[in-house]
MIVEXDO-616227 format. One line per 10 residues: number of its first residue (from 1); for each residue x, z, y of N, C-alpha, C. Coordinates in pm, whole numbers, padded with zeros to 5 digits. Layout:
BEGIN
NUM = X Z Y X Z Y X Z Y ~ ...
This chain:
BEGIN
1 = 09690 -04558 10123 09663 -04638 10004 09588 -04765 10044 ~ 09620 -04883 10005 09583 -05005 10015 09408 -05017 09978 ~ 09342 -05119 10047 09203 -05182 09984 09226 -05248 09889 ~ 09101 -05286 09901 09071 -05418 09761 09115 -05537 09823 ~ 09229 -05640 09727 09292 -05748 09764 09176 -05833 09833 ~ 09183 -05925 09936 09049 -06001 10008 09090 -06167 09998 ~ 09219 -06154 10017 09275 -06278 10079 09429 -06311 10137 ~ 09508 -06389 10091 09637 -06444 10136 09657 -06512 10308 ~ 09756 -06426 10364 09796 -06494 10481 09787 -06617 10500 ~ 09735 -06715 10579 09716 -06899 10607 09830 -06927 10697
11 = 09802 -07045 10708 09884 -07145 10838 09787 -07120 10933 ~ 09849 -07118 11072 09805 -07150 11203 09786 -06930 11227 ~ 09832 -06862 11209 09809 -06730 11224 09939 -06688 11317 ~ 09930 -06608 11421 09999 -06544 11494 09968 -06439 11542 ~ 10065 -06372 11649 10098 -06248 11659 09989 -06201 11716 ~ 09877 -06210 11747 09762 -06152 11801 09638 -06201 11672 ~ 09639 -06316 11675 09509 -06338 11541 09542 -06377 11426 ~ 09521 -06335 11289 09515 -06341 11168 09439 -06435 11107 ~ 09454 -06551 11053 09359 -06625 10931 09454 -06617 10810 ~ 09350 -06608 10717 09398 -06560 10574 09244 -06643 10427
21 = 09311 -06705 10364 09230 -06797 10291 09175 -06678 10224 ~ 09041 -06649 10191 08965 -06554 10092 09007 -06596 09953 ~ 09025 -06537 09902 09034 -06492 09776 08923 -06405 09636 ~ 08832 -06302 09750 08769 -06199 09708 08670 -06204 09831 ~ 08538 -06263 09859 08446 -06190 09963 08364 -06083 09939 ~ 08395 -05979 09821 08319 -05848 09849 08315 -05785 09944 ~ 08272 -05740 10028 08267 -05653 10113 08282 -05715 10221 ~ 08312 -05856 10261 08362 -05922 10414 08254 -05928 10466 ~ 08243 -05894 10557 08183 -05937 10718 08202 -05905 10823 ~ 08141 -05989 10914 08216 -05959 11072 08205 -05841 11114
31 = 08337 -05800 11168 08344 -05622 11207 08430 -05538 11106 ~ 08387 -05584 11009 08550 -05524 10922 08632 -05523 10922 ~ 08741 -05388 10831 08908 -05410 10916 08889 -05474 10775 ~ 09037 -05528 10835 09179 -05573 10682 09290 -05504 10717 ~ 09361 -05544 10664 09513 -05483 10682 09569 -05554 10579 ~ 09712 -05603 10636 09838 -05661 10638 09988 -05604 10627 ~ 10103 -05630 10539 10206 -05560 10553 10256 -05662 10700 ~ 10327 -05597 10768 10426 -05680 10870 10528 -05579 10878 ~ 10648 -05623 10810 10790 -05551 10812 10775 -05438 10717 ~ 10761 -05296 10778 10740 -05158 10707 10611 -05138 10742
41 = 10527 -05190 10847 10411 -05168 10867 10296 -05189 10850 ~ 10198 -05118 10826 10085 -05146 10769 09974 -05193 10868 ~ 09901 -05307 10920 09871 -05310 11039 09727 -05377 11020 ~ 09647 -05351 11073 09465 -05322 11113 09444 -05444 11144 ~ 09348 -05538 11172 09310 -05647 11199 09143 -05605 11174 ~ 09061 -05707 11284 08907 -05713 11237 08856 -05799 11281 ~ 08779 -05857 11168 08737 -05952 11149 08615 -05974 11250 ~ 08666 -06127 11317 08545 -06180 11426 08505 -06296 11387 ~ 08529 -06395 11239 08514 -06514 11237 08583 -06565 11066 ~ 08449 -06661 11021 08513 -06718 10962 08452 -06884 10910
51 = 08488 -06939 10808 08444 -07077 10800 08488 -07121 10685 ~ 08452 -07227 10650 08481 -07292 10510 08544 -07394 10564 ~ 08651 -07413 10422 08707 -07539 10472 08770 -07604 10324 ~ 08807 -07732 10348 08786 -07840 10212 08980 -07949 10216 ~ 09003 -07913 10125 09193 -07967 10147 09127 -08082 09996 ~ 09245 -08177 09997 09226 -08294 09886 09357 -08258 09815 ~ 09339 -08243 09658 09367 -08144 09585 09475 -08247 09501 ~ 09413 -08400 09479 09459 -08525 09389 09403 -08594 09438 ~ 09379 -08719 09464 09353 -08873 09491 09244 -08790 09607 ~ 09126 -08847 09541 09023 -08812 09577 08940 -08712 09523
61 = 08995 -08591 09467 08956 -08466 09440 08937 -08365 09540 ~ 08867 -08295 09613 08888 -08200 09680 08889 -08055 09621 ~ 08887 -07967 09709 08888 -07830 09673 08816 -07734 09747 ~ 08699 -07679 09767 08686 -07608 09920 08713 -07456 09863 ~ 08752 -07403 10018 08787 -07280 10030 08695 -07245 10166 ~ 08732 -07093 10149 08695 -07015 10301 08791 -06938 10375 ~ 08842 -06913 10483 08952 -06920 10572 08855 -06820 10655 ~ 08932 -06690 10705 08853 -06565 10819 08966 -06581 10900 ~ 08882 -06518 11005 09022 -06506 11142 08959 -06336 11168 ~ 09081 -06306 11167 09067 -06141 11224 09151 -06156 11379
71 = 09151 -06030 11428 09193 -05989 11547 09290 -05878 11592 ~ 09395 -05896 11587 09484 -05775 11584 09459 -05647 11627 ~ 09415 -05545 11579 09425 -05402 11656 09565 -05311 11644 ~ 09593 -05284 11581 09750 -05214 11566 09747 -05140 11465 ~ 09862 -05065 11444 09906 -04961 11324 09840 -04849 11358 ~ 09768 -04790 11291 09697 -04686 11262 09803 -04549 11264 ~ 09795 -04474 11376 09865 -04356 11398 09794 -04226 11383 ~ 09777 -04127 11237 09731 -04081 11174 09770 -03929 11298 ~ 09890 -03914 11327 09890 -03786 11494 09829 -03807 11567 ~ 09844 -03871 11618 09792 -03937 11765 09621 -03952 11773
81 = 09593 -04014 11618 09482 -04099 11595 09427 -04187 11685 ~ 09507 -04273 11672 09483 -04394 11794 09576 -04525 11702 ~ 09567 -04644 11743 09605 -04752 11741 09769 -04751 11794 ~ 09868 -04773 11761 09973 -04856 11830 10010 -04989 11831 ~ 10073 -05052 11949 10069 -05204 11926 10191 -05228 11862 ~ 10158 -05350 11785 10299 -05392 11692 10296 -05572 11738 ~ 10418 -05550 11762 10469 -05720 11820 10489 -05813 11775 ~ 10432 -05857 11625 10483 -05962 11539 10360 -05973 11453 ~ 10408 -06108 11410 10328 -06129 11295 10342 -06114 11126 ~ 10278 -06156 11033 10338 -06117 10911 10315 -06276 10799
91 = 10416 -06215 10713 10461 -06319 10648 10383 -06439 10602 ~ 10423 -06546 10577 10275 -06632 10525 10247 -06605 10372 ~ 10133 -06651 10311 10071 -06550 10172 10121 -06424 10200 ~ 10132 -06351 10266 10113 -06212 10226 09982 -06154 10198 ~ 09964 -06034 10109 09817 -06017 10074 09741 -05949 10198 ~ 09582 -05973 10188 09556 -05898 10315 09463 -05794 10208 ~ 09434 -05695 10287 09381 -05557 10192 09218 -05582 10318 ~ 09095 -05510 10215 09014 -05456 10311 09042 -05352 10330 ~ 08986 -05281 10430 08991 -05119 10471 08877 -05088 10427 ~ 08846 -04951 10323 08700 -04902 10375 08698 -04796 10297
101 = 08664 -04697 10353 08602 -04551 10328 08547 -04505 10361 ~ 08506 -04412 10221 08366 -04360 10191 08333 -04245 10281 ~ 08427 -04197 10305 08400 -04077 10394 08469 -04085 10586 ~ 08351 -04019 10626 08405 -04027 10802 08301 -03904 10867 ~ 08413 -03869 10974 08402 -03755 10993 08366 -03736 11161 ~ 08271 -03723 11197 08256 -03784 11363 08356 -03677 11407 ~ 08418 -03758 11581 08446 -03625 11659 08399 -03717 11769 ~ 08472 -03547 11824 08351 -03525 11958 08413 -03646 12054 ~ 08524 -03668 12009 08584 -03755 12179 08561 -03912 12188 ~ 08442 -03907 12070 08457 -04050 12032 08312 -04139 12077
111 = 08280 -04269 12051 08190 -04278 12156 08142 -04420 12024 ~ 08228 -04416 11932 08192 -04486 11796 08306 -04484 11676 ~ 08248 -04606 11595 08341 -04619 11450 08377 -04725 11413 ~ 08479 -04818 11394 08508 -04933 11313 08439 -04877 11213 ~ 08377 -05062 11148 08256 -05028 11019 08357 -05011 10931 ~ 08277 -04951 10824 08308 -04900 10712 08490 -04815 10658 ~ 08481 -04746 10817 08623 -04683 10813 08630 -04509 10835 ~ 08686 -04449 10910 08648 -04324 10955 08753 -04344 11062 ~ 08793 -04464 11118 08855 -04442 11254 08767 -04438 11408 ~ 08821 -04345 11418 08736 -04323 11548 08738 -04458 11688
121 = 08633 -04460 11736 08649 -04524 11920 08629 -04438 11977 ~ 08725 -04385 12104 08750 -04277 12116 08787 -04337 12299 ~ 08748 -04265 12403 08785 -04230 12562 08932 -04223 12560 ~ 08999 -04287 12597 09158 -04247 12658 09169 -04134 12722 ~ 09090 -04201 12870 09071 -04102 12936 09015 -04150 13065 ~ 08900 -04002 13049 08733 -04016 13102 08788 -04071 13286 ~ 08921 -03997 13313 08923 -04021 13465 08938 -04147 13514 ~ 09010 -04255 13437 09064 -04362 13467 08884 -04494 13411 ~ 08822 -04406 13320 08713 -04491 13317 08608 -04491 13434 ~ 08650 -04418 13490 08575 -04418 13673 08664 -04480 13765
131 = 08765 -04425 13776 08814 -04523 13880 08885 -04645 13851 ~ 08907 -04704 13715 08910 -04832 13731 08771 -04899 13647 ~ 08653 -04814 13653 08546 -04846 13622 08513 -04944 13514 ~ 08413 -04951 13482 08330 -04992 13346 08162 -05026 13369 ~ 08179 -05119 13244 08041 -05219 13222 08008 -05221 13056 ~ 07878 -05236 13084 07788 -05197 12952 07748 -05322 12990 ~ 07761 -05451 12848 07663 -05566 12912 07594 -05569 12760 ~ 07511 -05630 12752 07435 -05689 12644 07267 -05714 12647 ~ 07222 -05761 12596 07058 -05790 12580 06979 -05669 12554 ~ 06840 -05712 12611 06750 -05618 12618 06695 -05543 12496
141 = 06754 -05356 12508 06623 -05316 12392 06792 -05271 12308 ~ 06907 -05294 12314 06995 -05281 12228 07053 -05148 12256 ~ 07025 -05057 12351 07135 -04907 12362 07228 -04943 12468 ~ 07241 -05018 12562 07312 -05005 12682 07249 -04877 12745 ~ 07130 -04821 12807 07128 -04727 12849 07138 -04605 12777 ~ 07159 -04602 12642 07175 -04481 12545 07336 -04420 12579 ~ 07405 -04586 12564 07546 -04555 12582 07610 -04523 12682 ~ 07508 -04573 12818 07569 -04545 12948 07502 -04350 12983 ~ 07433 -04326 12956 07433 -04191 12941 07488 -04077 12881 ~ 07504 -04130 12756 07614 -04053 12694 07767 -04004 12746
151 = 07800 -04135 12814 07927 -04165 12902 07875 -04037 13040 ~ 07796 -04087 13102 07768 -04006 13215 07797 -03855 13175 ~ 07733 -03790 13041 07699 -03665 13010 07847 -03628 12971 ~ 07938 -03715 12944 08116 -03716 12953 08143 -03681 13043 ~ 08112 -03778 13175 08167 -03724 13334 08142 -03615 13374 ~ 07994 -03601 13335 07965 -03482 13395 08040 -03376 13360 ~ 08030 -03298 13210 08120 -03210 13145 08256 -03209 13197 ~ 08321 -03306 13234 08492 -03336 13274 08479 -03294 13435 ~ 08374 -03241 13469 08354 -03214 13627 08361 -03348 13737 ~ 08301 -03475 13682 08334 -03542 13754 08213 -03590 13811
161 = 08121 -03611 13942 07999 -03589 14004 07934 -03726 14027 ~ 07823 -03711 13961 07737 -03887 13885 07633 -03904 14026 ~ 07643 -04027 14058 07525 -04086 14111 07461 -04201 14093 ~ 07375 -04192 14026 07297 -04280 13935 07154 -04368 14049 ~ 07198 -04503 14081 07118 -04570 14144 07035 -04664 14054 ~ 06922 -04580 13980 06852 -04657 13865 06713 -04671 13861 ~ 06670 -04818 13845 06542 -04862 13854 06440 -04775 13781 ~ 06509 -04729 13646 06447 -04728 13508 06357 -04600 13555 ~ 06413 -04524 13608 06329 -04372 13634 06402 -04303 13487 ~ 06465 -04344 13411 06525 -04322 13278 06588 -04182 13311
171 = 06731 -04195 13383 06802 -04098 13376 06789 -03927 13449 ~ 06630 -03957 13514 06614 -03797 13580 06577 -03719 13405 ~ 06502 -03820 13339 06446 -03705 13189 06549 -03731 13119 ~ 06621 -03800 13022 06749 -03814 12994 06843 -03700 13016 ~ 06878 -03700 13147 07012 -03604 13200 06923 -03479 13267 ~ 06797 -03454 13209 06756 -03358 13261 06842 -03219 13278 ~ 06919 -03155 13221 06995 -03014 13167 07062 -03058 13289 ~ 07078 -03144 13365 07239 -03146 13473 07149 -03168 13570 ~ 07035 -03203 13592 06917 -03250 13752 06896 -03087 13764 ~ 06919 -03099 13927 06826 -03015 13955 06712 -03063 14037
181 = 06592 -03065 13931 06497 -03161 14002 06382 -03072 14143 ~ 06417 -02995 14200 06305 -02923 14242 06402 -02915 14379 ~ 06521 -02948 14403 06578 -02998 14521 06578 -03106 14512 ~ 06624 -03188 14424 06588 -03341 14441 06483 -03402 14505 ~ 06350 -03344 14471 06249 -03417 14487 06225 -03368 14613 ~ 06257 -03244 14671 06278 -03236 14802 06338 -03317 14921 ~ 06421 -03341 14831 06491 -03468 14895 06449 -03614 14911 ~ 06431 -03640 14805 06370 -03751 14813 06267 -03773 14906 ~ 06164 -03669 14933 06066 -03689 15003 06076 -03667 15099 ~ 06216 -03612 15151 06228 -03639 15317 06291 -03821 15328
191 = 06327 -03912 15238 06340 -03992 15238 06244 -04117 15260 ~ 06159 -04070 15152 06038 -04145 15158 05955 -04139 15274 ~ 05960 -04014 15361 05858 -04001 15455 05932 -04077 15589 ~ 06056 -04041 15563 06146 -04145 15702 06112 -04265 15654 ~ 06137 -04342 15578 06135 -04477 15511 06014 -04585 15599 ~ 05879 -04460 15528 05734 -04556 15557 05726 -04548 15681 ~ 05796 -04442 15797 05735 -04417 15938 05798 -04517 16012 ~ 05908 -04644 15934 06003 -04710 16047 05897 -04859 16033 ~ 05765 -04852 15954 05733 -04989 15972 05664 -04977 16104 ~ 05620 -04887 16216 05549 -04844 16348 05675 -04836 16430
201 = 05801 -04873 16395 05889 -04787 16509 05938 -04882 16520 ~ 05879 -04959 16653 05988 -05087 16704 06074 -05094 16857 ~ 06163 -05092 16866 06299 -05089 16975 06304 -05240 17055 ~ 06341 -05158 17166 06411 -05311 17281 06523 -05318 17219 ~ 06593 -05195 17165 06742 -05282 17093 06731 -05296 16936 ~ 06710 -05389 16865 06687 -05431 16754 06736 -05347 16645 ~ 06851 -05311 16672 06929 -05261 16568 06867 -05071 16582 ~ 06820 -05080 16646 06770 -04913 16681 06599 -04936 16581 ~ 06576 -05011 16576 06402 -05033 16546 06407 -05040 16374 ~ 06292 -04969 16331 06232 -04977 16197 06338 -04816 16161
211 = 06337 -04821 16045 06405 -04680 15960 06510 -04695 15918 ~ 06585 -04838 15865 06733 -04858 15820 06812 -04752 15886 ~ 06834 -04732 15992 06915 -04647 16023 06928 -04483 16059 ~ 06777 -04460 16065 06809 -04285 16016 06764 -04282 15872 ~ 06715 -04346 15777 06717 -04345 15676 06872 -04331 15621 ~ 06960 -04444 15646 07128 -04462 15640 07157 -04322 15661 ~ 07111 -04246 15746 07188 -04147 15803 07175 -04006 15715 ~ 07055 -04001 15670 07006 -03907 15593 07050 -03911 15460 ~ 07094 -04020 15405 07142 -04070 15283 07257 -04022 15286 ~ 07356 -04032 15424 07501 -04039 15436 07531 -03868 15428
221 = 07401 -03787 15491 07413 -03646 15527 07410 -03618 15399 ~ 07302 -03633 15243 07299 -03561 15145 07436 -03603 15038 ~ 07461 -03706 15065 07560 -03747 15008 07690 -03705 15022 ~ 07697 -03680 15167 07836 -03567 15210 07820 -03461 15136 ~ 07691 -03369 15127 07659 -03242 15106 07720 -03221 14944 ~ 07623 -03322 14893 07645 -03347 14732 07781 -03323 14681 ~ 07861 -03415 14793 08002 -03426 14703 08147 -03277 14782 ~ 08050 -03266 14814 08142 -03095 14881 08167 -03030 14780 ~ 08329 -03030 14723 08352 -02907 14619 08292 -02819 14628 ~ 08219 -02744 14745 08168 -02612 14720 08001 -02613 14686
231 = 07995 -02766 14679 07834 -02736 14587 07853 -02771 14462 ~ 07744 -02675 14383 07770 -02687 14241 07708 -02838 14140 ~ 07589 -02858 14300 07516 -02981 14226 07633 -03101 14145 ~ 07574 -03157 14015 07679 -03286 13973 07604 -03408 13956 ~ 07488 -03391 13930 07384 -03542 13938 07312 -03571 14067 ~ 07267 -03703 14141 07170 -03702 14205 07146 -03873 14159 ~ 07034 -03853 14150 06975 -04022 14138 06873 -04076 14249 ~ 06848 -04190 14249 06821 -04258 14375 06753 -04367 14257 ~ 06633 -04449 14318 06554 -04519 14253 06516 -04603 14377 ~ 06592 -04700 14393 06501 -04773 14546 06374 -04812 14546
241 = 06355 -04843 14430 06198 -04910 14439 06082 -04796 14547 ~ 06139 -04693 14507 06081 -04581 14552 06088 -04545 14653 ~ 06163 -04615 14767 06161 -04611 14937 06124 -04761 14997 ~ 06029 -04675 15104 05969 -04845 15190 06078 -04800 15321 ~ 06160 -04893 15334 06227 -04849 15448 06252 -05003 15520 ~ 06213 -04956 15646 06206 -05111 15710 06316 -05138 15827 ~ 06338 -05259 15852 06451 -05279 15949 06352 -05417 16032 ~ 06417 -05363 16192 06357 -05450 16280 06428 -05639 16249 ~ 06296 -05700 16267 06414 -05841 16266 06365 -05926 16393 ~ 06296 -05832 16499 06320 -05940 16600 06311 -05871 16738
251 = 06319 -05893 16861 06319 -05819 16974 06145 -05813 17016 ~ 06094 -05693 17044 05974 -05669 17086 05916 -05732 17163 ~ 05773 -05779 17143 05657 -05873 17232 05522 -05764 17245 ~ 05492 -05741 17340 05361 -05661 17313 05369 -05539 17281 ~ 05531 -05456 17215 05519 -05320 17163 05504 -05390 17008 ~ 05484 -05528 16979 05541 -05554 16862 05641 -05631 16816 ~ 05676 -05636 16671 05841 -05694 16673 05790 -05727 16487 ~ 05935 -05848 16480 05902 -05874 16316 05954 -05729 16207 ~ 05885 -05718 16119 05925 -05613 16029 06004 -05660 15890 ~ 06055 -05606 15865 06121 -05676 15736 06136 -05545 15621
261 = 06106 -05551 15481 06157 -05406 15428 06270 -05432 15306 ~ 06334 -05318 15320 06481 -05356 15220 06453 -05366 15114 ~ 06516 -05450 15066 06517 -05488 14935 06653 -05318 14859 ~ 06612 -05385 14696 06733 -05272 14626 06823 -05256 14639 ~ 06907 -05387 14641 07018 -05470 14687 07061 -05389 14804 ~ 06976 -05407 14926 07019 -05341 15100 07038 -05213 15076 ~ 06902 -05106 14984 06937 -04956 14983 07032 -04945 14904 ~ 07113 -05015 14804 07208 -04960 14716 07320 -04979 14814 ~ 07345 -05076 14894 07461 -05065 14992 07467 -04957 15059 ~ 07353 -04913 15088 07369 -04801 15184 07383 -04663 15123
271 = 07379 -04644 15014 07423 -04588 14915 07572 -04554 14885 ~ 07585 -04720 14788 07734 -04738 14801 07826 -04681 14909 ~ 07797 -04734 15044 07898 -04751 15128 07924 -04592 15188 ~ 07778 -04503 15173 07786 -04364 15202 07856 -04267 15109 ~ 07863 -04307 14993 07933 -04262 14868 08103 -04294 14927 ~ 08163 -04421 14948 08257 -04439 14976 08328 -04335 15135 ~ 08252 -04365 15206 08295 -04264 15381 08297 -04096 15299 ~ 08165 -04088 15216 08191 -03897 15194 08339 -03875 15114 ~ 08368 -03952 15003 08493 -03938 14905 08635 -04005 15055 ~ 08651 -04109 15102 08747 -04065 15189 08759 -03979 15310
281 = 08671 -03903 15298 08668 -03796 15388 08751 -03714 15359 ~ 08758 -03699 15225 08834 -03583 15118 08925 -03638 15085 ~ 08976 -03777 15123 09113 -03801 15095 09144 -03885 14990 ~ 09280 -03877 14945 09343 -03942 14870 09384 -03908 14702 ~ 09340 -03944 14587 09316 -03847 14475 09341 -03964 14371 ~ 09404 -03897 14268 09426 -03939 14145 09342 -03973 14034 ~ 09303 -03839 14068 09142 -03763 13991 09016 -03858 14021 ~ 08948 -03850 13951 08794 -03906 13956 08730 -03815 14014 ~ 08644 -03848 14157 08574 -03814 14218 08419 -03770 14138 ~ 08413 -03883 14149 08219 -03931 14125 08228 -04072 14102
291 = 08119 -04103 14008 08066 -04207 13942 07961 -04261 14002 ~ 07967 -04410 14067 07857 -04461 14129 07788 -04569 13983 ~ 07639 -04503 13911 07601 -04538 13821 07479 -04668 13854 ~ 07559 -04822 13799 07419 -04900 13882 07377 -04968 13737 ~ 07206 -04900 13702 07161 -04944 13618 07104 -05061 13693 ~ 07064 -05145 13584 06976 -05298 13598 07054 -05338 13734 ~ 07229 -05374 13687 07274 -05402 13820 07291 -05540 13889 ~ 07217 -05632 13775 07181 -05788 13861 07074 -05777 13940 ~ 07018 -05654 13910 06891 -05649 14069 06988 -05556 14196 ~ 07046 -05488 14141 07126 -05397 14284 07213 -05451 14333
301 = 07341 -05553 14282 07437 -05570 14305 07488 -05743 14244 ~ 07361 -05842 14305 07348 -05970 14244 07437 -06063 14264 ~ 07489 -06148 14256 07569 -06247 14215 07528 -06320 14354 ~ 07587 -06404 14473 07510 -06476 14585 07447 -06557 14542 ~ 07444 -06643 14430 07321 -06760 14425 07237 -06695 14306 ~ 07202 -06561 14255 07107 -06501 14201 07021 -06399 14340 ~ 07070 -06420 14472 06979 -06327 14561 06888 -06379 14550 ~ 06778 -06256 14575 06660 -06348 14601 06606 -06309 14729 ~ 06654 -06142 14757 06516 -06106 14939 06679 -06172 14995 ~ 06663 -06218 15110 06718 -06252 15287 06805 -06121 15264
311 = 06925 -06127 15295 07025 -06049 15295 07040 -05955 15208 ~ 07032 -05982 15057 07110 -05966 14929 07227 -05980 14911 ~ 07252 -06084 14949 07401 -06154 14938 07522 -06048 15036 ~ 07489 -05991 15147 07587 -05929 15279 07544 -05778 15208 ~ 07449 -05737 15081 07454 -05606 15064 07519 -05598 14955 ~ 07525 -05718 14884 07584 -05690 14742 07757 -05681 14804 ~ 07813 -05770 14852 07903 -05760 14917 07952 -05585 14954 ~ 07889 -05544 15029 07881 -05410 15094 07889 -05347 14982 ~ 07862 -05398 14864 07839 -05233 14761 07991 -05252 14724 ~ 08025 -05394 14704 08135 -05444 14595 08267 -05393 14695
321 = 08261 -05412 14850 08392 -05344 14896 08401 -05238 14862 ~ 08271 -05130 14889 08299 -05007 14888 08370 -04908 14767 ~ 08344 -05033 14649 08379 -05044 14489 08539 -05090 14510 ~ 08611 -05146 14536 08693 -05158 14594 08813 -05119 14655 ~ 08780 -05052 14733 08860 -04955 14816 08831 -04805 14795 ~ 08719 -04767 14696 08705 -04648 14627 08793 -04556 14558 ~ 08840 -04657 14428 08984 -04628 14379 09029 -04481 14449 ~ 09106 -04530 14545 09228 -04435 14584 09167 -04294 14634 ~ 09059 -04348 14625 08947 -04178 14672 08902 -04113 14572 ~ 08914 -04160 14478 08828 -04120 14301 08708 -04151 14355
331 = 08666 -04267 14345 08518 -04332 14338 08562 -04452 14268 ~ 08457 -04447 14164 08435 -04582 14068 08315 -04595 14027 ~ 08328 -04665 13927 08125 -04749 13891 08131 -04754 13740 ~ 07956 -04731 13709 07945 -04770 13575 07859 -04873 13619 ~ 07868 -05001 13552 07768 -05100 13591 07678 -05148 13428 ~ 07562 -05128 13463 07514 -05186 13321 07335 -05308 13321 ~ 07396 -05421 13283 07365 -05528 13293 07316 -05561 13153 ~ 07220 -05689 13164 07154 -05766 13073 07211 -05887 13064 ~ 07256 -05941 13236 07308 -06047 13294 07431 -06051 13342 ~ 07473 -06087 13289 07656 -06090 13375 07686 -06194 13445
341 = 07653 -06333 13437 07580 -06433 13524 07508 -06368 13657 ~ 07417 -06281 13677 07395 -06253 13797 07435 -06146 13827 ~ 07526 -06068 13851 07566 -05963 13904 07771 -06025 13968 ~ 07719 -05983 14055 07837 -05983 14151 07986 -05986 14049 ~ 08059 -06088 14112 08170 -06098 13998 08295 -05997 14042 ~ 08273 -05984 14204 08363 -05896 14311 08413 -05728 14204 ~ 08290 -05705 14165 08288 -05530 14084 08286 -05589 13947 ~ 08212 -05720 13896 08295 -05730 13736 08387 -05733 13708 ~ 08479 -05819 13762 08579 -05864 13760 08683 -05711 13765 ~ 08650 -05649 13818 08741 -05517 13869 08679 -05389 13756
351 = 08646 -05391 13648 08591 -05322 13527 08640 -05373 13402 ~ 08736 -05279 13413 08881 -05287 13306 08849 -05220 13175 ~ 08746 -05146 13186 08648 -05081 13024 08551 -05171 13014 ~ 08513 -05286 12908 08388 -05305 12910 08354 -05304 12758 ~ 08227 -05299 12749 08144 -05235 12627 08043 -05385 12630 ~ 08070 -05456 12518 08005 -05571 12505 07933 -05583 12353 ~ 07793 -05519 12410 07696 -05485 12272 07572 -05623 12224 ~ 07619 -05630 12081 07576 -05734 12039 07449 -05719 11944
């Protein structure tokens, strides 16, 4: 059954966007459906825009009106309950209807609601939102991390194994029911204790000196462990702020040498790139592996002219191949940002779900 009449089809409207002169603004605002006949079909549109506008009626008489632009979504498939796409546009003055009802009914597979409707937003499907990965962007304080957890607590349930590289300290209490925190923190603290012991440990061969590299190694060992079908673990999180891990930056004088300590940026590569070697170890897969989760990811995974420590730029890189060539292993990313300007465009660009909260 049709809405309340809103407004007549306009000039300048085609097969993807709708303008339609108002008629009726009860109920309009941005985010609302309409709906349109086109052919036999009844077809969804929502509204992102609109404006006033003024035509000369006689001489110098005018007239003003207001003119919306909607956005095509498709025919409403009441089986399926999903959207289908329809290839055309619809007639000019044809009437446009609002959508809206009183009643809505959550389900579970859904992750929201067109306003004032009971159609669901709803996961296609959870596997393909990992491996061709997804981004949560929007401003501070709005539910990007509400939503990116929720999602996680998806993967998880679908058996698919989260590793969450997050500043916030958020997601160990959050996803508490899936941590097992009393090996974790075991872990961690063999991390931390390698980390601080590499600012004393300096080498004639450079690349041997400071902790970068049995730190790397220890990362690469739990991370194999983690993702072994035959462990039951499905979360592990990682917080760099929380390791001092140092790398040599110059050849020894005295038994001393320059020290340098990694930035988030360097440990999330080493992260990344250990996440990537454990999943092609295991091959070649359709399926979603594991989820590499990078909260506040213009600090982990920055944009090159947003670096800020000395080799940011060669780690963000490092995370973004390993993002990359993941795919075919079931490894993908949730990335969730404030800034989309500073975060690496290599892994935006390649995040075919995005969630853009306003």
């Amino acid at each position: 059954m049709k809405g309340a009449l809103v407004g007549l089809v306009a000039p300048e409207t085609s097969v993807e966007k709708l303008f339609f002169e108002v008629v009726k603004d009860e109920g309009l605002e941005e985010g609302r459906l309409v709906e349109v006949q086109i052919g036999k079909r009844l077809v969804t549109y929502q509204l992102v825009n609109g404006l006033t506008k003024e035509e000369i009626v006689q001489q110098k008489n005018t007239h003003g009106f207001a003119r919306a632009q909607a956005q095509k979504i498709g025919e409403w498939d009441t089986a399926t309950r999903r959207f289908k796409l329809v290839k055309w546009l619809p007639e000019p003055n044809a009437p446009v209807f609002l959508k809206s009802t009183a009643d809505f009914t959550p389900a579970s597979s859904a992750v929201g609601h067109f306003p004032g409707t009971d159609y669901p937003v709803s996961i296609k499907n959870i596997d393909e939102l990992v491996t061709h990965n997804t981004a949560i962007i929007g401003i501070l304080g709005i539910g990007k991390s509400m939503l990116a957890i929720e999602l996680v607590e998806r993967m998880l349930s679908a058996g698919i194994k989260t590793i969450c590289i997050d500043l916030t300290s958020q997601y160990a209490t959050e996803l508490a029911p899936y941590y097992d925190s009393t090996s974790e923190t075991a872990a961690l603290a063999e991390l931390k204790a390698i980390g601080a012991a590499g600012k004393s440990q300096v080498k004639q061969n450079v690349e041997d000196g400071g902790s970068r590299k049995e730190f790397a190694n220890v990362v690469a060992r739990e991370i194999s462990e983690f993702l072994n079908p035959a462990n039951s673990a499905k979360l592990k999180i990682f917080n760099p702020t929380q390791f001092e891990v140092w790398r040599q930056d110059s050849r020894p004088f005295n038994n001393t040498a320059s020290m340098a300590s990694l930035s988030p940026a360097e440990i999330t590569q080493i992260i990344s790139e250990a996440t990537l070697d454990a999943t092609a170890a295991q091959g070649m897969t359709n399926k979603a592996r594991v989820c590499l989760v990078y909260e506040e990811a213009h600090s982990l995974v920055p944009e090159w002219n947003s670096a800020v420590a000395e080799g940011d730029q060669t780690a963000s890189n490092g995370s973004a191949r390993a993002i990359l060539q993941g795919r075919k292993y079931g490894l993908g990313c949730l990335l969730i940002t404030q800034r989309t300007a500073n975060v690496t465009k290599t892994i935006l660009n390649q995040c075919n779900t995005i969630f853009a909260m306003r």
